[in-house]
C-alpha positions as semicolon CSV with decimal commas, in nm:
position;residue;x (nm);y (nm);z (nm)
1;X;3,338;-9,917;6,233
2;X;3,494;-9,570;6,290
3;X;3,723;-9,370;6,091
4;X;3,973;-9,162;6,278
5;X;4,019;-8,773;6,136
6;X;4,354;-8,618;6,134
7;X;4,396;-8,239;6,065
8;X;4,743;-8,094;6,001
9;X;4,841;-8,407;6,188
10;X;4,633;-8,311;6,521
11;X;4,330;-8,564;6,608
12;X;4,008;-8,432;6,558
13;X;3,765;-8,731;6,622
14;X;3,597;-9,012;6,472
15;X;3,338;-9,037;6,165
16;X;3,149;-9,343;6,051
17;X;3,307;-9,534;5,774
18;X;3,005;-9,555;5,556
19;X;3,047;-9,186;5,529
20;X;3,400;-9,202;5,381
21;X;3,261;-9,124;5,012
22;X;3,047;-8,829;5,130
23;X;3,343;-8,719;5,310
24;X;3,585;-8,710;5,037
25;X;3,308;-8,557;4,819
26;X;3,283;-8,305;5,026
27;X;3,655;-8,224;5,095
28;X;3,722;-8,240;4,756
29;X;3,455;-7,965;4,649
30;X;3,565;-7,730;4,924
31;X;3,931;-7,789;4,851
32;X;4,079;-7,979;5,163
33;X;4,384;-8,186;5,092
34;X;4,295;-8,577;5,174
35;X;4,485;-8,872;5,192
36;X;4,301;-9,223;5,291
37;X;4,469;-9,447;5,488
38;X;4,310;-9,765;5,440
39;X;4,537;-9,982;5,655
40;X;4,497;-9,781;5,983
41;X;4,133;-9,690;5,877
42;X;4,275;-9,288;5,902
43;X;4,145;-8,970;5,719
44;X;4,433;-8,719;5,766
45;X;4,322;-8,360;5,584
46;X;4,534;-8,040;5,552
47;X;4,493;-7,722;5,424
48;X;4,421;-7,657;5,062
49;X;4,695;-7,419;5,065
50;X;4,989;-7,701;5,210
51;X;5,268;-7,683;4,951
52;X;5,230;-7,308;4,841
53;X;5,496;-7,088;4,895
54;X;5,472;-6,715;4,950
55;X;5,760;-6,492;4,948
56;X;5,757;-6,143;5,102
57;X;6,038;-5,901;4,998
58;X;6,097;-5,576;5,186
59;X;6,212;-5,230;4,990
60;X;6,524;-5,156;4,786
61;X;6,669;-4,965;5,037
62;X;6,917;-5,155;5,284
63;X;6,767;-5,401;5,500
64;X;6,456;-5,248;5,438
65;X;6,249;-4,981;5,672
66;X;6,118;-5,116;6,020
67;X;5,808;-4,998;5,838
68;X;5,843;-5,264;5,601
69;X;5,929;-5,527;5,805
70;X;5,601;-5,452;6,061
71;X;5,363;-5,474;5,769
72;X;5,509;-5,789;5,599
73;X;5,523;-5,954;5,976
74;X;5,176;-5,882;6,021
75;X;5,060;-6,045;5,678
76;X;5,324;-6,318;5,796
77;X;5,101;-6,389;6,095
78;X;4,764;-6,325;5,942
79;X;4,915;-6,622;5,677
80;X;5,096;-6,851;5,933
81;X;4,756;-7,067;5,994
82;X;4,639;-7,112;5,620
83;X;4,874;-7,407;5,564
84;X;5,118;-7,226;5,308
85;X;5,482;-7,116;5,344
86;X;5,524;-6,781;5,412
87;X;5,896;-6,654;5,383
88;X;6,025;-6,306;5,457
89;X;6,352;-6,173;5,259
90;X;6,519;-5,821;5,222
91;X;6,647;-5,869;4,874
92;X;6,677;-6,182;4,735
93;X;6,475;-6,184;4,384
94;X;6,593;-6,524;4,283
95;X;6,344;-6,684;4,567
96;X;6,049;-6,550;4,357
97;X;6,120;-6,792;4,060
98;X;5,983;-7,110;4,290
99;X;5,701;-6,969;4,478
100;X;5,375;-6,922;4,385
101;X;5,318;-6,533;4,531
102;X;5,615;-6,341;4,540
103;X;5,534;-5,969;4,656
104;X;5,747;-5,679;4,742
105;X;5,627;-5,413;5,000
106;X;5,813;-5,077;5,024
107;X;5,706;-4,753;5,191
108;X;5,828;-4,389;5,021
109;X;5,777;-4,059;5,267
110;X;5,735;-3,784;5,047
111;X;5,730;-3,454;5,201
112;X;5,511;-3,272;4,917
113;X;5,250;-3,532;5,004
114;X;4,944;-3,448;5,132
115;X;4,704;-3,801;5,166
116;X;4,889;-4,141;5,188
117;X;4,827;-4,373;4,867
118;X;4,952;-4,709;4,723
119;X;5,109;-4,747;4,396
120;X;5,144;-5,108;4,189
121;X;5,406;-5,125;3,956
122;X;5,286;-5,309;3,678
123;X;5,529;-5,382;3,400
124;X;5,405;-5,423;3,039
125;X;5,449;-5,820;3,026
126;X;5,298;-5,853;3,332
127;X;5,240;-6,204;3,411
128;X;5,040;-6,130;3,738
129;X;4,747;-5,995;3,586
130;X;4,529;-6,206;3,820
131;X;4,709;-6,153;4,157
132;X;4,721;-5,748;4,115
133;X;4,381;-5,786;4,039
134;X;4,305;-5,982;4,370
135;X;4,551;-5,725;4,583
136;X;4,403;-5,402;4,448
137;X;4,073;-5,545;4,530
138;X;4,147;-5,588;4,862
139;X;4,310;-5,263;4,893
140;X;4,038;-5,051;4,782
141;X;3,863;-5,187;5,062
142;X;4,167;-5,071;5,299
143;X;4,039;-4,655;5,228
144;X;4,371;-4,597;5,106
145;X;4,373;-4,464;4,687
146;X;4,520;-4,705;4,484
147;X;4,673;-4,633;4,151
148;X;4,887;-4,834;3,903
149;X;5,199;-4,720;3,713
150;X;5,353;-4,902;3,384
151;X;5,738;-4,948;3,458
152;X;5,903;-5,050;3,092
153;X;6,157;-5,289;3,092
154;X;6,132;-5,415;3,478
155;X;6,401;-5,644;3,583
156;X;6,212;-5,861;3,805
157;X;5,852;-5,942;3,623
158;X;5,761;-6,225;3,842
159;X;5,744;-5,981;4,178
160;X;5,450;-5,771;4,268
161;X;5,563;-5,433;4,371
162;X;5,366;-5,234;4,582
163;X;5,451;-4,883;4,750
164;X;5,321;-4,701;5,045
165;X;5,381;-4,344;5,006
166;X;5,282;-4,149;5,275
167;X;5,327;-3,771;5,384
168;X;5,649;-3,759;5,555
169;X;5,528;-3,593;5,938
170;X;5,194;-3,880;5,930
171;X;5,188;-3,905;6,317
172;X;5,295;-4,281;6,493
173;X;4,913;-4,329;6,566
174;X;4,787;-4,303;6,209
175;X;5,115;-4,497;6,082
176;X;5,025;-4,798;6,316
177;X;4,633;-4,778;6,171
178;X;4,778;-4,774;5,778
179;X;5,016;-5,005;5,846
180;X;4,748;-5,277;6,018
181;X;4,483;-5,209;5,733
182;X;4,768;-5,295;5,428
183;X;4,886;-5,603;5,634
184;X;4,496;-5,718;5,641
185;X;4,342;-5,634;5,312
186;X;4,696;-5,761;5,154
187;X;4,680;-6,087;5,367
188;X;4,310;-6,104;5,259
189;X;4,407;-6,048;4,826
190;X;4,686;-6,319;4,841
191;X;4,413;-6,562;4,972
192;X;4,189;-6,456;4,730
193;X;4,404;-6,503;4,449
194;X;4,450;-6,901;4,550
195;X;4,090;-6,929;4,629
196;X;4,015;-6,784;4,270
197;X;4,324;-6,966;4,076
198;X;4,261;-7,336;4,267
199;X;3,907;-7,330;4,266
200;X;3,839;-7,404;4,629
201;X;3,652;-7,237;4,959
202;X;3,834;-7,017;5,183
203;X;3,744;-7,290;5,498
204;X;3,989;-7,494;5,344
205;X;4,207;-7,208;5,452
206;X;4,100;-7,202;5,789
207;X;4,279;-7,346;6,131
208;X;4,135;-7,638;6,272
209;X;4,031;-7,436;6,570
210;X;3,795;-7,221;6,409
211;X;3,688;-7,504;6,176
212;X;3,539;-7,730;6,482
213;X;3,327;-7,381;6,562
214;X;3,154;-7,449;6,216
215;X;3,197;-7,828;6,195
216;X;3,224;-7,948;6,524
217;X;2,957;-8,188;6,491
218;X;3,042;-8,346;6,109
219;X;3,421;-8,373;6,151
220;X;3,575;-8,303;6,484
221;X;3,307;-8,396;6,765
222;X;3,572;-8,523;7,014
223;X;3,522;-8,892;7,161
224;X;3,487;-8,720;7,517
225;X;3,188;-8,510;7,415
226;X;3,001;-8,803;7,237
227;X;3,002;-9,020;7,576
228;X;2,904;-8,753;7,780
229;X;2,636;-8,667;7,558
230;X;2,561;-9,042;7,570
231;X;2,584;-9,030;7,971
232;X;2,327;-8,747;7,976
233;X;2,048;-8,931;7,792
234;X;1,977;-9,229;8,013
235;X;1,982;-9,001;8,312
236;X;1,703;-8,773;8,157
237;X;1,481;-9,075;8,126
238;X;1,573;-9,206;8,480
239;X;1,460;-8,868;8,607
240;X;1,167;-8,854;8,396
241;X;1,090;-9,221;8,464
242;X;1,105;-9,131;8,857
243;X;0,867;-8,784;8,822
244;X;0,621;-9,034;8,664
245;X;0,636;-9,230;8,931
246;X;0,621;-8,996;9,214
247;X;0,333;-8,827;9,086
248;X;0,033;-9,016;9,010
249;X;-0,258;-8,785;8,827
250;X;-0,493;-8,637;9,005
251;X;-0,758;-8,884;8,785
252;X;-0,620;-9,160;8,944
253;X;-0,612;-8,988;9,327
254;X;-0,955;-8,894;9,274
255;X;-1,080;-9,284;9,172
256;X;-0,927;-9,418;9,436
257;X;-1,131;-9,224;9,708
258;X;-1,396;-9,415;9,579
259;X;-1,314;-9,804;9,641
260;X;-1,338;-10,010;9,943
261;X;-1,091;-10,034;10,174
262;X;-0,998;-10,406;10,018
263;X;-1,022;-10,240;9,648
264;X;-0,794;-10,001;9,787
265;X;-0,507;-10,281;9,894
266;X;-0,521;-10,456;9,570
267;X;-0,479;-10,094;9,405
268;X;-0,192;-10,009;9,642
269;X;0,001;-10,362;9,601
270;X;-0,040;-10,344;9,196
271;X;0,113;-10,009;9,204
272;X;0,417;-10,171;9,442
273;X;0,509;-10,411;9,179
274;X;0,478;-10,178;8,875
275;X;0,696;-9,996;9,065
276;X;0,939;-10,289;9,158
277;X;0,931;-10,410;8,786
278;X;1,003;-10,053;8,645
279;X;1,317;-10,020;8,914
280;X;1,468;-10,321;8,778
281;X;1,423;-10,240;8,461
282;X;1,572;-9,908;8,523
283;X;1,874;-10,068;8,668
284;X;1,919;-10,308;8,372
285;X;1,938;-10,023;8,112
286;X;2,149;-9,822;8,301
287;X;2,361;-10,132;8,351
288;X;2,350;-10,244;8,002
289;X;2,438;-9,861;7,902
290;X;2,739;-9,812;8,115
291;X;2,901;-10,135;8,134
292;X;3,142;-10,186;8,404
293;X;3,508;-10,196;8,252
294;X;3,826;-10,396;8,395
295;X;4,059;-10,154;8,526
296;X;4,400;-10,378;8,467
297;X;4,574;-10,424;8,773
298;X;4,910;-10,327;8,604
299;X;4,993;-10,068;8,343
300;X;5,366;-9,988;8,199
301;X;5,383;-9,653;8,151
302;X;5,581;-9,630;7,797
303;X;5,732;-9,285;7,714
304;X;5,787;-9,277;7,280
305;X;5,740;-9,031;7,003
306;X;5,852;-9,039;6,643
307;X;6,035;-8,727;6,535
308;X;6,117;-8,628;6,166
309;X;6,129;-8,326;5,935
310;X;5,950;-8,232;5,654
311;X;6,093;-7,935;5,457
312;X;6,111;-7,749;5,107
313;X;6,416;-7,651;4,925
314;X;6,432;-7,329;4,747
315;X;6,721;-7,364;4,490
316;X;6,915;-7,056;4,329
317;X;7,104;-7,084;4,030
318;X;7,297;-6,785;4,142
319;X;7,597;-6,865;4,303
320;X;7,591;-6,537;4,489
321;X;7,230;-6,589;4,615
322;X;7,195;-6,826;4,881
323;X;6,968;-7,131;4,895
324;X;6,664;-7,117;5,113
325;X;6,511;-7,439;5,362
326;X;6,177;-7,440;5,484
327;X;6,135;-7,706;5,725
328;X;5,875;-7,809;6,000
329;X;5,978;-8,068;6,291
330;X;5,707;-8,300;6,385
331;X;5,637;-8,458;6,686
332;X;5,395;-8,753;6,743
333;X;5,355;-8,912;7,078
334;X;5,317;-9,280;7,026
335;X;5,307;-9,348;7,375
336;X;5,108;-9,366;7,647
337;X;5,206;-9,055;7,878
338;X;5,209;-8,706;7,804
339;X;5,480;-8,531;7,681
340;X;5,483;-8,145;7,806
341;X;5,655;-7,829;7,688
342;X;5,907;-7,996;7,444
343;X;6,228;-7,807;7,425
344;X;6,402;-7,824;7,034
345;X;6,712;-7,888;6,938
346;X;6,847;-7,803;6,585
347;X;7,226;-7,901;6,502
348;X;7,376;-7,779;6,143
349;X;7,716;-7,801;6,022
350;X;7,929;-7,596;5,915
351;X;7,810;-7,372;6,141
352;X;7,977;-7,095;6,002
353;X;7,760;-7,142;5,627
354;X;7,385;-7,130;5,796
355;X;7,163;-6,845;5,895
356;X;6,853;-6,912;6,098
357;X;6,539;-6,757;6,065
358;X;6,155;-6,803;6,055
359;X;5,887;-6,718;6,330
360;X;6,136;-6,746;6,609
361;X;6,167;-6,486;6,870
362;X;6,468;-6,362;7,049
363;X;6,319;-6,384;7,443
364;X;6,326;-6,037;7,475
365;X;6,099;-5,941;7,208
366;X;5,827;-6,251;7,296
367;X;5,598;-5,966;7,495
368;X;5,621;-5,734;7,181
369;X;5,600;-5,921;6,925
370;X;5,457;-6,315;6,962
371;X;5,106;-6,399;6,811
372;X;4,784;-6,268;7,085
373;X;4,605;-6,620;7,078
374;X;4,269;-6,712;7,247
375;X;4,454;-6,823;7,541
376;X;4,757;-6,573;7,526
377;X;5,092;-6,563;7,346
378;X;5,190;-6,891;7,154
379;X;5,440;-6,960;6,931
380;X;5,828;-7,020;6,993
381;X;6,176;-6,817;7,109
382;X;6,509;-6,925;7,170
383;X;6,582;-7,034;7,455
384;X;6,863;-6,842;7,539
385;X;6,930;-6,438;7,518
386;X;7,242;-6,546;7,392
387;X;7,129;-6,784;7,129
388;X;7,340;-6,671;6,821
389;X;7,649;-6,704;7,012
390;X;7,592;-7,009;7,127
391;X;7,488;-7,159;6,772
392;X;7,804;-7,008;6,607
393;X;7,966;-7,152;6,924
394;X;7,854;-7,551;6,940
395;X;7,649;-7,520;6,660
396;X;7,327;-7,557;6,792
397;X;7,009;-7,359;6,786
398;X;6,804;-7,420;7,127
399;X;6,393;-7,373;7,045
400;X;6,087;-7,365;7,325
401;X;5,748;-7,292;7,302
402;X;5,628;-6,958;7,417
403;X;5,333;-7,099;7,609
404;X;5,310;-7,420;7,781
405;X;5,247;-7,725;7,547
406;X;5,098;-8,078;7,618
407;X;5,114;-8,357;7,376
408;X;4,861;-8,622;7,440
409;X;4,925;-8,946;7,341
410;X;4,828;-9,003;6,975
411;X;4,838;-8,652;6,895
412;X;5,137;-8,458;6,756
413;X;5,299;-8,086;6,748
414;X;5,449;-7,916;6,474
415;X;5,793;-7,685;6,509
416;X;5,638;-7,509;6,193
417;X;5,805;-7,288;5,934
418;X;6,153;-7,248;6,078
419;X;6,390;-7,104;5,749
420;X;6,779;-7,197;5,689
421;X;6,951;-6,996;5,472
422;X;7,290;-7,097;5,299
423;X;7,552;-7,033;5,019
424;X;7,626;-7,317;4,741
425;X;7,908;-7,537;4,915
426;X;8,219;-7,596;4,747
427;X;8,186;-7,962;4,516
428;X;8,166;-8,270;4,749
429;X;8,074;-8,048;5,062
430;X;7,679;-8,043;5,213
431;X;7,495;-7,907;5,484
432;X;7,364;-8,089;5,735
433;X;7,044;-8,053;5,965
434;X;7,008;-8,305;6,267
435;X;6,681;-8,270;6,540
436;X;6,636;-8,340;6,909
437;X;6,363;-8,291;7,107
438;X;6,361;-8,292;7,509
439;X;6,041;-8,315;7,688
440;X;5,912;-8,325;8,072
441;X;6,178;-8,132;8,228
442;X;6,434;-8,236;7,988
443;X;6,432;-8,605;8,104
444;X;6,350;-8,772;7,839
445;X;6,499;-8,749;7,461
446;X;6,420;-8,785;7,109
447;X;6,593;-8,783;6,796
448;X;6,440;-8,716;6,491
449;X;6,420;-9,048;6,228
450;X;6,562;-8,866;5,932
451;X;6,796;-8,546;5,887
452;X;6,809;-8,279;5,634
453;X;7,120;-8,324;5,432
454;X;7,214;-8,096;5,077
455;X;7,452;-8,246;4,878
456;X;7,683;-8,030;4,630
């Protein structure tokens, strides 16, 4: 019996059963999250990091620096695959008391400057001994000096400052190079600080894309590559069986020359039958190999799929900060024709208490600024230029994918990481978030199974 392997809800393959207790050996050691699902005989895994939350706060200043935001989007995207939730925020310190990273970038152009540098602002009951530690690590690496400096008496402990201060007339070219080294090497500490605090690998970081480079053959050898591998082997012995048999070896040639002409029929029928018997035989194991399967003469073509949210609230207890909702929208096909380039819908209400943010693109900025994948841009946009008038309008925030998307059925895509922001309601008064998704063309409809609703 095989066990099928889920990973961030996508199917990876099969394993044997009898390998279940290896497997969860194994997972546990490197730090995968698993969860056994002995009625459907299902392994799903995820990402050691699934439940952390990292919050990145821009400068002081007002709305922070474009700077600022272009580093922190960059460690945002070197982030967004390591199964964590990665929120940006200009000022909003109360976020940082229920995350586990909370990090504040800001950049300082001094004009008596003469080599760029970064400074951590450490204050004396620092609680973030290990993280700085991690970060400055990393940023040593970068080529840029690092230095610390002792602030008495800092207001927010919890947050890890760090400053860029760099000569104020640095040309664009060597801006763009600093600012791409602090997004890596700072992406590269915050994983090293939950790799060192939770005890596990850094593959349980990794995407399942560039895990099946490394593991393709222990945990996500597809079912399509085992049969052909399986269709490949009987038709190397058929070939080899048939070289055998078209060449005889010389040894042989050279003994027959020497027998009588009725020696030399006997010889020639014996070698007819082996020949006859080792056809057949050829033709049972191929036969017995690839069976012939029914085709059934009818099949109703069912179109299904099981929609539903999963999401994290961030609470305040400051009624002038708002609240903060992380929530992904999942979408499983559960039936038996693909579903292609699903098209979201998310409905709040009021509409006039919610802000929407996250990893989605206005459609003019998709060219600029959407994630360079192996097989171009991915990720998702509005659908509309006009999208915030229309969502202040009806309510409703229209979502696509940036590059075409197929769900088989079985398998399942994720609307990942989208943020709603909001203000404590008056007593008695929520908020309220409701899903559709349209697929093939729009003709066909979902609605999620559950909603997001926040009581006050």
């Amino acid at each position: 019996m095989d066990v099928e392997v889920y990973y961030s809800g996508q199917r990876g393959g099969t394993m044997p059963y009898a390998a279940l207790p290896a497997f969860r050996l194994f997972c546990k050691q490197n730090g995968f999250q698993l969860k056994w699902d002995s009625t459907n005989k299902r392994v799903d895994l995820d990402s050691g990091l699934k439940g952390k939350v990292c919050v990145l706060f821009t400068g002081l200043s007002s709305g922070g620096t474009a700077y600022e935001w272009e580093v922190l989007g960059n460690v945002q995207k070197f982030l967004s695959d390591s199964g964590m939730e990665v929120v940006l925020s200009q000022n909003n310190p109360s976020l940082a008391k229920n995350t586990d990273v909370a990090i504040r970038f800001s950049l300082k152009e001094m004009r008596v400057l003469e080599k760029p540098r970064l400074i951590f602002f450490q204050s004396e009951d620092e609680k973030r001994q290990d993280l700085i530690k991690c970060l400055r690590t990393e940023m040593q690496q970068s080529g840029i000096p690092c230095h610390y400096k002792v602030t008495k008496n800092q207001k927010q402990p919890s947050i890890v400052h760090i400053q860029f201060q760099l000569p104020l007339y640095t040309e664009v070219g060597k801006r763009k190079i600093y600012a791409e080294k602090i997004a890596l090497h700072l992406a590269s500490g915050i994983l090293e600080y939950f790799q060192n605090g939770l005890h596990i690998q850094p593959m349980a970081f990794l995407p399942p894309n560039i895990l099946k480079l490394f593991y393709s053959t222990m945990l996500f050898t597809s079912d399509k590559e085992s049969q052909q591998e399986a269709d490949e082997k009987p038709l190397e012995e058929e070939q080899n069986t048939i070289q055998e048999s078209d060449h005889p070896s010389a040894e042989a040639s050279d003994s027959n020359r020497d027998v009588n002409s009725e020696g030399s029929t006997e010889s020639d029928r014996e070698r007819e039958e082996l020949l006859i018997l080792a056809e057949e035989e050829l033709v049972e194991q191929v036969v017995s190999i690839h069976p012939v399967e029914e085709v059934p003469e009818h099949v109703d073509l069912r179109t299904a799929a099981e929609v539903y949210f999963d999401y994290t609230l961030i609470h305040s207890e400051s009624v002038e900060k708002p609240y903060l909702l992380i929530g992904t929208l999942q979408v499983k096909n559960t039936g038996n024709v693909e579903l292609k380039n699903p098209i979201v819908c998310l409905r709040v209400s009021p509409v006039d208490s919610i802000k929407m943010g996250g990893q989605v693109l206005p459609p003019k900025l998709v060219e600029t600024m959407a994630v360079q994948g192996t097989s171009g841009l991915k990720g998702w946009r509005y659908l509309e230029d006009d999208w915030f008038a229309q969502a202040m309008e009806r309510g409703e925030y229209w979502i696509a994918p940036i590059q075409p998307v197929t769900i088989a059925p079985e398998s399942t895509e994720s609307f990942q990481n989208f943020q709603i922001s909001f203000m404590k309601q008056e007593a008695g008064k929520g908020i309220v978030v409701e899903g559709v998704v349209l697929c093939n063309d729009q003709t066909v409809h979902f609605s999620a199974n559950n909603r997001i609703a926040v009581s006050f």
